[in-house]
N, C-alpha and C positions, 0 to 999 in steps of 0.2 A: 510889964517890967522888962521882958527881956525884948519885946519890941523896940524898948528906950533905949535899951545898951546897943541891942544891932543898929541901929537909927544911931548913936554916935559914934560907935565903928566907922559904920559906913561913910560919917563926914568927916573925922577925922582921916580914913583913907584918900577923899577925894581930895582935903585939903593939901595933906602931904604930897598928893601927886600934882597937882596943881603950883605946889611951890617949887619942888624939880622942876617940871616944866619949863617953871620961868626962870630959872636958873641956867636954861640953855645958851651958851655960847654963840654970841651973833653971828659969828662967823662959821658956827655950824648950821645955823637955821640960814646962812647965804650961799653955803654948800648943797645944798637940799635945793636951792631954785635954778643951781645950774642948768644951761640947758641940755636934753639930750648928748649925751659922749663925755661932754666937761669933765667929769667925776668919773670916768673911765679911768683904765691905764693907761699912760701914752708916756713919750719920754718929755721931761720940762728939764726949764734951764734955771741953773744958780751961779752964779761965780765961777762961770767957764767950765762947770760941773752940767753932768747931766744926769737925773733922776728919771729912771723909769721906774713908775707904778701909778696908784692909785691918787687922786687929789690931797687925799689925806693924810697919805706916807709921804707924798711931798712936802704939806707944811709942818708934817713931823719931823722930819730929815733940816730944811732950811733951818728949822727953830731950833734945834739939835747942832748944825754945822754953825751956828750966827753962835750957839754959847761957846761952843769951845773956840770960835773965831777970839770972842772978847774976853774968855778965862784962860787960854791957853793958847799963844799964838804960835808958839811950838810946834804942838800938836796939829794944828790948823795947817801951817805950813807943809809939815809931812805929807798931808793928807794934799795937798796942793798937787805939789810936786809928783806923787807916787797914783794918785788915785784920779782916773779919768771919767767912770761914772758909777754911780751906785743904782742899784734895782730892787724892787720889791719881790720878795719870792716867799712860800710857806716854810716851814719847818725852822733848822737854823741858819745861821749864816757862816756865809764861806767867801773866799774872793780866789782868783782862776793866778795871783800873786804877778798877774801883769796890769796892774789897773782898773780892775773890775773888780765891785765888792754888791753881793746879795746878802740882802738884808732878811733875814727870816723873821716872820711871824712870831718865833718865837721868842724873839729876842726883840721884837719892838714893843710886845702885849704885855713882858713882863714890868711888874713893879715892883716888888717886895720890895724893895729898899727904898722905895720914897721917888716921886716922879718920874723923872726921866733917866734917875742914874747908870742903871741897867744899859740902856740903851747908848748913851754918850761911853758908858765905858765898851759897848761892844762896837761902835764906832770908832774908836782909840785904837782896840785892837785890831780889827781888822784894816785901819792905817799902819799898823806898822808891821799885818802881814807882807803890803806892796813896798816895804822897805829893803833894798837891796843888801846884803850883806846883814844883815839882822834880821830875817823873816820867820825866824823860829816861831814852834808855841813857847815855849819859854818865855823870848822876846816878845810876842805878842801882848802875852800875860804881864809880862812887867811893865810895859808900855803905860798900861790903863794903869797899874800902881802908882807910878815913876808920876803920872801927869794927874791923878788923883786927886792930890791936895790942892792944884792950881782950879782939879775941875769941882771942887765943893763933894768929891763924891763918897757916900754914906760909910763911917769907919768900918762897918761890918763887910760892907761888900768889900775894902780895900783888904782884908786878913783873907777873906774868901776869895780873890783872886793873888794874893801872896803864896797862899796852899799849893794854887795852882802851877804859878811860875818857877814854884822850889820845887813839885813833885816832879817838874819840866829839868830839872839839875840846871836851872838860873838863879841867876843871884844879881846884885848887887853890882858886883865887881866883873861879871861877864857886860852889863847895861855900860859902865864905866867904860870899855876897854874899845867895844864894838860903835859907841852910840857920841862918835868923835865931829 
């Protein structure tokens, strides 16, 4: 008897891994045959932008920079104009507010809010850390609100970065006066 239950254990486990498996993403198992270096870091190019890091924070980043290209061209724009290259780096993210924004680990792994939200809203922000005359965290912070509902991003995170930009003494009417 308990030979029969471990005996279906054990094929129910192989089955469910077996259905992962094949669940993998083509273009991850076409990552995996690159040759030696490909899936290094190195710096690649998008839209006059340059991405250093890994393969994979690249087509993170692209697939990241192409939604808010086509939900927010606003946003997009800023990020044009203000942001020369971004980089993969650990921890979180920060930008040097002349054009240069690193992307931390921390802030690309996160998910609690549903896909990619996280991530497109700390992209948001740190575009309009490299915005002149507006580079506050305040500003920062309201950025990613301000362009939130254009970018689909999750209502919870939108109050939890509100917190942040009011606890920054932004508002509303500071966005309005600076953001001409």
């Amino acid at each position: 008897m308990k030979k029969a239950i471990l005996n279906s254990i054990v094929t129910l486990t192989l089955l469910a891994a077996s259905s992962v498996a094949s669940e993998i993403k083509k273009d991850r198992r076409h990552d995996a045959r690159l040759p030696l270096g490909e899936a290094l870091a190195k710096v690649r190019l998008h839209d006059g932008w340059k991405i250093n890091g890994d393969v994979f924070f690249y087509k993170r980043m692209v697939k990241s920079l192409n939604y808010i290209k086509k939900n927010c061209p606003e946003a997009y724009a800023k990020g044009k104009a203000n942001v020369t290259h971004w980089n993969q780096t650990e921890g979180g993210s920060w930008t040097n507010s002349v054009g240069g924004v690193w992307m931390g680990s921390r802030d690309w792994n996160y998910t609690q809010f549903g896909g990619d939200d996280w991530f497109i809203a700390t992209i948001v922000h740190e575009i309009q850390h490299n915005v002149r005359g507006n580079s506050c965290e305040g500003a920062a912070n309201w950025a990613a609100l301000h362009y939130g509902g254009e970018l689909k991003t999750h209502p919870a995170l939108l109050r939890y970065i509100r917190g942040f930009a009011v606890r920054h003494g932004y508002s509303a009417l500071d966005w309005s006066k600076k953001e001409k």
